[in-house]
C-alpha positions as CSV (number, residue, x, y, z in Angstrom):
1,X,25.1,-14.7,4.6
2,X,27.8,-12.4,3.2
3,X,27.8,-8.8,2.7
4,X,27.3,-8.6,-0.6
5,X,23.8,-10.7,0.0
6,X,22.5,-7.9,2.7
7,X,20.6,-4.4,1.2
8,X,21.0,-2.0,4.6
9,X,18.8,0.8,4.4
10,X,19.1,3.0,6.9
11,X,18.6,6.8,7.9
12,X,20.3,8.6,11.1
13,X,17.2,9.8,13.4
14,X,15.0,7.8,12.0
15,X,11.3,8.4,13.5
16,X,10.3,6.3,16.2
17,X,9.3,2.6,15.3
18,X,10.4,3.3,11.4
19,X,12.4,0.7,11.1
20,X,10.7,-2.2,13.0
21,X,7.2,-1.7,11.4
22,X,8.9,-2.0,8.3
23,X,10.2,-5.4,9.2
24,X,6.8,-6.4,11.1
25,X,5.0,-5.5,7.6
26,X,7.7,-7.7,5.8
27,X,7.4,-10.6,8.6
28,X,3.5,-10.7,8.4
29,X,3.1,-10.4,4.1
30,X,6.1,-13.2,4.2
31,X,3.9,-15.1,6.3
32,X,1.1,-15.9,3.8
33,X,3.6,-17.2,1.3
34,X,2.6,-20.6,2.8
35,X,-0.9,-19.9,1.6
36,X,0.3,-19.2,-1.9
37,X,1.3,-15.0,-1.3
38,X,3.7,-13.7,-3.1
39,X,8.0,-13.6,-1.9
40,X,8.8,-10.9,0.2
41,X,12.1,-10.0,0.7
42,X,13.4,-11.1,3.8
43,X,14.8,-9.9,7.1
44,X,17.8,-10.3,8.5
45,X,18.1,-7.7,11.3
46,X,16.5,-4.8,12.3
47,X,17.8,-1.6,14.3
48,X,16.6,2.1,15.3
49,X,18.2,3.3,12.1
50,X,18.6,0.4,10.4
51,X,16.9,-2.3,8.7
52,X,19.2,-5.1,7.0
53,X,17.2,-7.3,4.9
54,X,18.5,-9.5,1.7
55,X,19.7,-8.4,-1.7
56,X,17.3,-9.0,-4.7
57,X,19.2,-9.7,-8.0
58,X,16.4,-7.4,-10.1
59,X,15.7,-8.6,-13.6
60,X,12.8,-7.8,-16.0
61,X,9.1,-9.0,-15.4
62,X,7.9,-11.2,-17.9
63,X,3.5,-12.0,-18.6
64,X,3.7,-15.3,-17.2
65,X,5.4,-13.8,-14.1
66,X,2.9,-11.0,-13.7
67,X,0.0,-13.1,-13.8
68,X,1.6,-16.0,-11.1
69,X,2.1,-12.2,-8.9
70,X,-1.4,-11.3,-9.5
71,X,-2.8,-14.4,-8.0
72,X,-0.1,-14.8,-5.4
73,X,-1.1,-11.1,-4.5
74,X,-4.8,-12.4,-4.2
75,X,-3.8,-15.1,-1.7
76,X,-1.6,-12.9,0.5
77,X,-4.5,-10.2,0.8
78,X,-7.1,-14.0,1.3
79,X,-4.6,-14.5,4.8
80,X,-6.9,-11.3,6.0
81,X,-6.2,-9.3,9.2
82,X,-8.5,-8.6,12.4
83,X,-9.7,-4.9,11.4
84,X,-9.4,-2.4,9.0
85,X,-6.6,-0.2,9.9
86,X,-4.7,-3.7,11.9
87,X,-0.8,-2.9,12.0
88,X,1.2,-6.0,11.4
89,X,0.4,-9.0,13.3
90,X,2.9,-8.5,17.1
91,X,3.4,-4.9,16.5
92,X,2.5,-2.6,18.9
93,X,4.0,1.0,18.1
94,X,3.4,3.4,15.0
95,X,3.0,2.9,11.4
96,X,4.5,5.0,8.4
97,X,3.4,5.9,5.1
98,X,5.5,8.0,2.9
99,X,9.3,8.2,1.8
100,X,12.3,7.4,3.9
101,X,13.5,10.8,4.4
102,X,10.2,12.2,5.2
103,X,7.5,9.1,6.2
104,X,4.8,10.5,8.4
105,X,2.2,8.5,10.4
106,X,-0.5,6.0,9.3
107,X,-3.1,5.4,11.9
108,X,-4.2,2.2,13.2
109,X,-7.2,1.4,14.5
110,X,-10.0,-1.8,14.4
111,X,-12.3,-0.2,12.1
112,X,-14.9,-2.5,10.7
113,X,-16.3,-0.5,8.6
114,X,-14.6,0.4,5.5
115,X,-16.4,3.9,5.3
116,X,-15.1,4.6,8.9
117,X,-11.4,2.9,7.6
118,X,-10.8,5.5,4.7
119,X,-12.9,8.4,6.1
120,X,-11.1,8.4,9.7
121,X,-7.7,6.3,9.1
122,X,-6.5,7.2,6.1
123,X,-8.6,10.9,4.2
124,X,-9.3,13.0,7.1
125,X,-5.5,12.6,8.7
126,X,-3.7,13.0,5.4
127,X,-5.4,16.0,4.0
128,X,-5.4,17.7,7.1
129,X,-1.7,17.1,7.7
130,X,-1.5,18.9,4.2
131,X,-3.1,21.5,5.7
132,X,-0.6,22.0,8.7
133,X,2.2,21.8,6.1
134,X,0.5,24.9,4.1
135,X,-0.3,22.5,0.9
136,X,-3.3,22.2,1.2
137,X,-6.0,24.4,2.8
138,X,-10.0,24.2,3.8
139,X,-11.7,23.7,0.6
140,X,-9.5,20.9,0.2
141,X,-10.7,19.4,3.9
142,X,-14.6,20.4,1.9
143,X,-14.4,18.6,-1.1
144,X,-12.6,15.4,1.3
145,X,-16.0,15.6,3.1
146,X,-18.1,15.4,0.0
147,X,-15.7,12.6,-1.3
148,X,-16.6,10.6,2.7
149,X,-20.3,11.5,2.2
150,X,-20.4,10.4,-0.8
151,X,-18.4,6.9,0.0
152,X,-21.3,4.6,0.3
153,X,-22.6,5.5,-3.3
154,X,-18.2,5.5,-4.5
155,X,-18.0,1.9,-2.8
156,X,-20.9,0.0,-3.9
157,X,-20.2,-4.0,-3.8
158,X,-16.5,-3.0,-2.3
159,X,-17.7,-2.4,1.2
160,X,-19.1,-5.3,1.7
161,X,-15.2,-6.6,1.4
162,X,-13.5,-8.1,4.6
163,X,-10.0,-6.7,6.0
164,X,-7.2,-8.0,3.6
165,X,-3.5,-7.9,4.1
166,X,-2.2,-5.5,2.3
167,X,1.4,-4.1,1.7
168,X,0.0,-0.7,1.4
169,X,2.4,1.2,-0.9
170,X,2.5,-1.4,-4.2
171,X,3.4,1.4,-6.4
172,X,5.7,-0.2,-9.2
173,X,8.8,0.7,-7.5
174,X,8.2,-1.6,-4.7
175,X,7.5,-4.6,-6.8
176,X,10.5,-5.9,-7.7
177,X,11.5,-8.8,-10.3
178,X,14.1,-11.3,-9.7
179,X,15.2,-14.7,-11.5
180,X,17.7,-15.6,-8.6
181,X,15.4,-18.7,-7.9
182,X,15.7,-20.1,-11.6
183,X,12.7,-18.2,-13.0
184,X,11.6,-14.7,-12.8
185,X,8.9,-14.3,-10.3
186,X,7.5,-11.0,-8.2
187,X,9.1,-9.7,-5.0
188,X,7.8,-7.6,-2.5
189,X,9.9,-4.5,-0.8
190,X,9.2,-1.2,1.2
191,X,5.7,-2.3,3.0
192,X,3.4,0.1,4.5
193,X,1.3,-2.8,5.7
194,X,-2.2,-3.1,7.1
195,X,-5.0,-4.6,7.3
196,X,-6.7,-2.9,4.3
197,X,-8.8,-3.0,1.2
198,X,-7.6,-5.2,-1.4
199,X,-8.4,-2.4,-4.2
200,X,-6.2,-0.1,-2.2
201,X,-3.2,-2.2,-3.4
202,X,-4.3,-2.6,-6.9
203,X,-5.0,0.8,-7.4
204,X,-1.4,1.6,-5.9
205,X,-0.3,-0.3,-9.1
206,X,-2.2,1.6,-11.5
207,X,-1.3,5.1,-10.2
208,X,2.2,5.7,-11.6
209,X,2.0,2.4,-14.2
210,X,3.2,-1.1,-13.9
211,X,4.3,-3.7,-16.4
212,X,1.3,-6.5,-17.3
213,X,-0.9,-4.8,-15.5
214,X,-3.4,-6.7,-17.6
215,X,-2.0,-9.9,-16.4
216,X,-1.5,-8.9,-13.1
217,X,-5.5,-8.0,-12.7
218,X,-6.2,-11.5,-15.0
219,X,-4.0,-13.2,-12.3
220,X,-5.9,-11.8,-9.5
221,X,-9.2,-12.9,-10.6
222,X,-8.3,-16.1,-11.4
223,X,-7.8,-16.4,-8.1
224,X,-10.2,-14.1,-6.4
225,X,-12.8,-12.2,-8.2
226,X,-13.0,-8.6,-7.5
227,X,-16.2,-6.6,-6.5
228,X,-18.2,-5.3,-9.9
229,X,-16.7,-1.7,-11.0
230,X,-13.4,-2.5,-8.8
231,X,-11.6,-0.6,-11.7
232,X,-14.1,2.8,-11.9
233,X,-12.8,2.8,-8.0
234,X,-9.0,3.2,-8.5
235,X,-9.1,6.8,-8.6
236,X,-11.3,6.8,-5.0
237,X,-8.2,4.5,-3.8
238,X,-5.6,6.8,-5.1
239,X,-6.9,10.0,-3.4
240,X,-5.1,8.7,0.0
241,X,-1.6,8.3,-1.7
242,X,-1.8,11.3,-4.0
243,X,-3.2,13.4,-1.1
244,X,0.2,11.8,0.5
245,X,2.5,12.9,-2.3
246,X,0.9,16.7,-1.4
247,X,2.2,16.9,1.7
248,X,5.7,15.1,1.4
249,X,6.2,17.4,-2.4
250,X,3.2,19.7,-2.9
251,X,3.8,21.3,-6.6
252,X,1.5,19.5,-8.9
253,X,0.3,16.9,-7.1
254,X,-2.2,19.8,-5.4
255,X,-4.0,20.0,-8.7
256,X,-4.2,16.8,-9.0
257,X,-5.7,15.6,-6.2
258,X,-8.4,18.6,-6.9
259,X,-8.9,17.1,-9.7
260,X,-9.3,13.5,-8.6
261,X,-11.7,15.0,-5.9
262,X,-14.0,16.6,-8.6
263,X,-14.0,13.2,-10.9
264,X,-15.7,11.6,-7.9
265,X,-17.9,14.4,-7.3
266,X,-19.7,14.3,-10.6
């Protein structure tokens, strides 16, 4: 492959693992393209501060590609994982979530719950880590616990969902388009994968905006229909990323997540 055809990210010091969870995540999404997931972008080597995988040509997303994404995003969260909270398939060491220059942990775990997932693996750590980094403080940590208490009631039909594979981050900027394959189709970058909720990547999507998101949800029930209400729920989903975005930038985003908190507490 030539030079031109590899993207290198790297970053000197990289934390611990950085690099080779991201390429586990990638490995293990690209795996259920067999089963009708989504492309990934693929890896080509992977180092301690590096991570080499191939260059995307980006072009523009068009309706008929966003709704072949939405169901190829259905069957990549249908190949599952073994628990909530399941880093990628043959990776042992810790998981990031966050921005290269400042990712911070993600626990794992094999929650079966998905109360016990999103209480204890993803709200609790986050928001308290916001606290150590003096964005956040104890009435924050307060209204988290009335959000957890209140999760059975916040869930309803979701929780009876089984682990899906997710990528974990799907904001828009990790979605890329490409039409290097003769027609534009929906490639995947930047994992934080997991074994997840498969709302959690949807409402990723919806948090900063994504082209045909219409078709992109239209795809996805074509080929798995969502739990009633799965749209009411975004916000719940968003808390964890948002509550992310407090601690690696503060400034607004601490209003917001108050305010996200108090939606759900109505």
């Amino acid at each position: 492959m030539s030079a031109q055809s590899v993207h290198r990210k790297t970053r000197a010091f990289a934390p611990q693992g950085f690099f080779a969870c991201e390429a586990a995540g990638l490995r293990w999404m690209g795996k259920a393209t067999a089963q009708g997931g989504p492309r990934v972008v693929k890896v080509l080597d992977v180092g301690n501060d590096y991570l080499d995988i191939e260059n995307i040509s980006a072009s523009s997303p068009t309706r008929k590609a966003a709704y072949q994404f939405g169901a190829q995003l259905a069957h990549m969260h249908d190949a599952g994982a073994d628990f909530f909270g399941s880093a990628p398939d043959g990776y042992k060491g810790m998981c990031y979530f966050g921005p290269l220059q400042d990712p911070v942990p993600m626990a794992t775990g094999e929650w079966t719950s998905v109360t016990e997932y999103f209480a204890d693996g993803r709200l609790r750590p986050m928001v308290q880590l916001g606290i150590q980094r003096g964005e956040l403080d104890d009435s924050d940590m307060q209204m988290t616990e009335d959000v957890i208490a209140a999760l059975p009631d916040l869930l309803g039909d979701a929780a009876h969902d089984t682990p899906s594979r997710v990528h974990g981050d799907l904001w828009s900027g990790n979605l890329m388009w490409s039409d290097d394959r003769g027609s534009t189709q929906a490639v995947l970058i930047d994992p934080a994968a997991h074994g997840g909720h498969r709302e959690e990547d949807l409402a990723m999507l919806d948090l900063f905006g994504v082209s045909y998101q219409s078709e992109i949800l239209d795809g996805y029930e074509s080929a798995h229909p969502l739990a009633s209400g799965f749209r009411e729920r975004f916000t719940l989903w968003q808390l964890y990323p948002i509550a992310g975005h407090c601690v690696f930038f503060g400034g607004g985003y601490v209003s917001q997540f108050r305010a996200m908190c108090r939606s759900l507490l109505r």
